[in-house]
N, C-alpha and C positions, 0 to 999 in steps of 0.2 A: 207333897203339894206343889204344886205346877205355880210359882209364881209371877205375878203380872204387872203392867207400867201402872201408874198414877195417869189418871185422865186429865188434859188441859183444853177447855173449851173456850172461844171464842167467835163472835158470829166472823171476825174478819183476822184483821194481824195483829189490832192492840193486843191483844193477851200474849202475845210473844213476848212483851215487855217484861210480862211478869214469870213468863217460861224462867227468862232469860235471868230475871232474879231470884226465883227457885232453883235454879239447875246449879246456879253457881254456892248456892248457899247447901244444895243436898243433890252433891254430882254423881253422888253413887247409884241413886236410882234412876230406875226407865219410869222414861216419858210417852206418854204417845198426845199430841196436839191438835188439833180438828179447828180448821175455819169454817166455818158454813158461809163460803164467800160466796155464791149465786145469792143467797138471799138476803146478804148483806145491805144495806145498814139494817139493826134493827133498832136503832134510837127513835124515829120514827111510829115505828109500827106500836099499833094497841097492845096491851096488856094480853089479851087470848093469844093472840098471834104469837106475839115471842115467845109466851106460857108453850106453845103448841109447837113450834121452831125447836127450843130448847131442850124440851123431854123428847123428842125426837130424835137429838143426838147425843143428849145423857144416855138414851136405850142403845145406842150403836156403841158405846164407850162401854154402856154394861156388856154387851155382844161380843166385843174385843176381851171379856174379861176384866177390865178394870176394877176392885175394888174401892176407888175413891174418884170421884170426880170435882176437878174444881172450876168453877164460872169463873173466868179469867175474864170477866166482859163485868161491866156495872151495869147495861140496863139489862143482862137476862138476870145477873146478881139483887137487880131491885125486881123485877118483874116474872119471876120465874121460880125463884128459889125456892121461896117459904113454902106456893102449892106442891111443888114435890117436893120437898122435905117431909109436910105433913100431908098429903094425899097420896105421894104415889109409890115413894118408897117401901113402903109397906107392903104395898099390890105388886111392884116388881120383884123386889129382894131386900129382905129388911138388914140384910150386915154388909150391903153397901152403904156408903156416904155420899153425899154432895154437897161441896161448902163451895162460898163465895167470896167476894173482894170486900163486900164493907164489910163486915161483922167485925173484920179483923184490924182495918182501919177506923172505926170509930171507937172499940176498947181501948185505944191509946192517943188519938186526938187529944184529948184531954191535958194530957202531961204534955202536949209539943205547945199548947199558947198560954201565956203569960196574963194575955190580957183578958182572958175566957173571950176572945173573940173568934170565931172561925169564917171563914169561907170559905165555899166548894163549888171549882167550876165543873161542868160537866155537859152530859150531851141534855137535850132536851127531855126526853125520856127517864131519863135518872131524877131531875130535877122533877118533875110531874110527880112523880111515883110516891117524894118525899121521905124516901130510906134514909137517906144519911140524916136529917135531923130527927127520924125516932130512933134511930138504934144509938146514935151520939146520945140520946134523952135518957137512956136506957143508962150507960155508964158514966153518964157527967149534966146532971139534969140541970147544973143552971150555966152550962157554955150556951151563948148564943149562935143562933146557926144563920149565916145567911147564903142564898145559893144565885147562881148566876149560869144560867143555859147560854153554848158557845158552840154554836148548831154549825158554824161553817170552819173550827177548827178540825173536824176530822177529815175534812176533806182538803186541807191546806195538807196536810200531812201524807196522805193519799196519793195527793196529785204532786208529792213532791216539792210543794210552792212552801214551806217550810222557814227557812232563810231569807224566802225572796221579799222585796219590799212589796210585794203586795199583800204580804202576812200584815203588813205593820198598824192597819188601820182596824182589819177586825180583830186581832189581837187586844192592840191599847184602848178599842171601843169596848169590850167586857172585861178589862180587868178596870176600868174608870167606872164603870156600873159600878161592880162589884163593890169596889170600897166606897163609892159615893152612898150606898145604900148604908153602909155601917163602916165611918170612919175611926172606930178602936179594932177593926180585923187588925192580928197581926200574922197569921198564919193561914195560908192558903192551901186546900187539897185539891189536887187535880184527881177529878172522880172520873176520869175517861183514861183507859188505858191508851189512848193512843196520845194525850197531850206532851208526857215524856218528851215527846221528841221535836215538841214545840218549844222545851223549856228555852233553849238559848232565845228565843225571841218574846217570850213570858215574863223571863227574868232582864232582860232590854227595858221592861215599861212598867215589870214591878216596884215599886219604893223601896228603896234598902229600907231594912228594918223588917221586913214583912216575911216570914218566912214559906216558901213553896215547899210542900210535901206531895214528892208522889209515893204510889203503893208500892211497885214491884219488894223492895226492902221488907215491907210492915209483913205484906200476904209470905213470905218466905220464912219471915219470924216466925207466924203465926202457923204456918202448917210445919215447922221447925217442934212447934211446941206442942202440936195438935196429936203430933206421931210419937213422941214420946207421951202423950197420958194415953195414948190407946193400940198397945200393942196388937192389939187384936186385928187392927186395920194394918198394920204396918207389918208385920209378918208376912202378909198377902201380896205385899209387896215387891219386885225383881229390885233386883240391885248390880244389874251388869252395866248401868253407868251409860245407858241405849237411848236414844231416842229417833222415834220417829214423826214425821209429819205428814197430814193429811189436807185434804183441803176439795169442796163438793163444786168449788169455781174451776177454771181454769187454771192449769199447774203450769207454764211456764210466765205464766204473768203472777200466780203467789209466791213460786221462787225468787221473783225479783224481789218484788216489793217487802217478802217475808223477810229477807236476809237484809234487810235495813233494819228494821224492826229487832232483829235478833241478834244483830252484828254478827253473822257468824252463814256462811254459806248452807240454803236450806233446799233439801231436795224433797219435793212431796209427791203423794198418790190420791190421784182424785178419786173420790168416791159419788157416789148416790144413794141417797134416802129414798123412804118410801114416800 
């Protein structure tokens, strides 16, 4: 049996973040990564849209072979996932997988606050959708959830303006919502793969005391633990330690920006969907 990378999707570069925390935690295996940057943001965009964006290049990942795909992205992970998991898997190939970012972070939110208080910032789109406080409801049904959309964070990070003092005001203006709305949060989840790399200026306007969780660590655990109950997927598996990167935008402008994202110099191939 001819074995294959693990699929890592993203519409843009956040999910490098969490590449970048999977690879290190299970370096033996091949990767292969896809940004769908031409049609990037999809925080933004309807529920069909992303739904129709997403299984479009779940099928290119199944195309390439992949046995497992994971949404490295929270709004295709709130918007995308469940209709294929339960509609279309089935109709493509039922002993492939597609998992996602929350599932895995809200199984263990729980045990990171003290005060069963949570907050979660993220992009507009995630927030809408309302994933993180049912799947949190699911494993911890009396934490409070409160959320907080931070719609011009990803584009601080994008454009590089990161550090800069012009971060400082939309920064400290939603994380001052956030806890204005529920002063017992003591624990915050950044629900956008791309905030990571805002933390230094997060944790500037945070309150000590309050703790910031991002994912990359949780999603690594969690398909850490995923691969050992199911050998069946994991077998299918390469393990020469490979990875590649792809990208449907323009490749010497995702090489740039990718390889911040990744800490680690990224060469990609651009593709096209149908």
């Amino acid at each position: 049996m001819i074995k294959k990378p693990i699929g890592i999707f993203d519409s843009g570069y956040g999910g490098l973040t969490i590449l970048k925390d999977i690879s290190a935690s299970l370096p033996d295996y091949d990767y292969i990564y896809l940004g769908d940057n031409a049609r990037a943001p999809y925080g933004p965009l309807d529920y069909q849209t992303v739904y129709k964006y997403t299984l479009e290049c779940v099928k290119w990942f199944f195309a390439k072979g992949c046995p497992l795909v994971i949404l490295a992205c929270n709004t295709a992970s709130a918007k995308a996932l469940r209709t294929i998991q339960q509609n279309d898997l089935e109709l493509i190939d039922h002993t492939k997988r597609v998992l996602g970012v929350i599932r895995p972070t809200s199984e263990v939110i729980g045990h990171l606050t003290k005060s069963g208080h949570v907050g979660i910032m993220a992009t507009a789109g995630t927030v809408q959708s309302g994933s993180y406080p049912i799947e949190i409801n699911k494993f911890f049904p009396d934490i409070k959830v409160t959320q907080e959309a931070c719609p011009e964070w990803v584009d601080l990070v994008e454009s590089g303006k990161k550090q800069s003092e012009e971060a400082n005001e939309p920064v400290k203006k939603h994380i001052d919502s956030l806890l204005a709305s529920d002063h017992k949060i003591d624990s915050v989840l950044l629900g956008c793969t791309h905030y990571p790399l805002l933390s230094e200026k997060i944790l500037q306007f945070m309150p000590s005391g309050i703790r910031v969780i991002t994912q990359g660590e949780i999603v690594a655990k969690g398909l850490k633990k995923y691969l050992q109950n199911h050998p069946e997927i994991e077998n299918k598996i390469g393990k020469g330690g490979i990875t590649e990167f792809y990208t449907t935008g323009e490749v010497n402008n995702f090489d740039l920006k990718a390889s911040v994202f990744y800490e680690k110099p990224v060469n990609a191939v651009q593709i096209k969907l149908k």
